[in-house]
C-alpha positions in Angstrom: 0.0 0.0 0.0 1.8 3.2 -0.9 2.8 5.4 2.3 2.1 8.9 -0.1 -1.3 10.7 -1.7 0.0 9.0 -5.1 1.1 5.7 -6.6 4.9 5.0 -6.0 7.5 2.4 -7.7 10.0 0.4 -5.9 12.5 -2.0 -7.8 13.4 -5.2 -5.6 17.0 -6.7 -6.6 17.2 -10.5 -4.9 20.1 -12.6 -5.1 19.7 -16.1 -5.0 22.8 -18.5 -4.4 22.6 -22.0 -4.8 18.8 -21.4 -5.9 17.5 -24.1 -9.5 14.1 -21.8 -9.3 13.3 -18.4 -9.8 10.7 -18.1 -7.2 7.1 -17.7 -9.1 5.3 -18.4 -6.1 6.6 -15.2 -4.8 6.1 -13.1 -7.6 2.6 -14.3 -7.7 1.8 -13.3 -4.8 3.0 -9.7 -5.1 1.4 -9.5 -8.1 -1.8 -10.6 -6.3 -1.6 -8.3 -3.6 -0.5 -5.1 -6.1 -3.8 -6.1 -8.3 -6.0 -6.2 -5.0 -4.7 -2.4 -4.0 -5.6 -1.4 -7.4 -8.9 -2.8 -7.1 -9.4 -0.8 -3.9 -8.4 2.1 -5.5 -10.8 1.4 -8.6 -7.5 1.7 -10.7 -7.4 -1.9 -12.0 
């Protein structure tokens, strides 16, 4: 949920060592939750 009046972007850098996966299941799920806000928002 954005801390300001207006939509704000953020760039996440992860480093995985010793990973064979990507992580989808996470990425999902922040793409879930950022589609949900929107929704609130009646931005979707």
């Amino acid at each position: 949920k954005p801390l300001q009046d207006r939509p704000t972007v953020f760039f996440e850098i992860i480093q995985r060592k010793g990973s064979l996966s990507f992580g989808k299941g996470n990425f999902k799920a922040l793409f879930v939750s950022i589609e949900k806000e929107q929704e609130k928002r009646g931005t979707l």
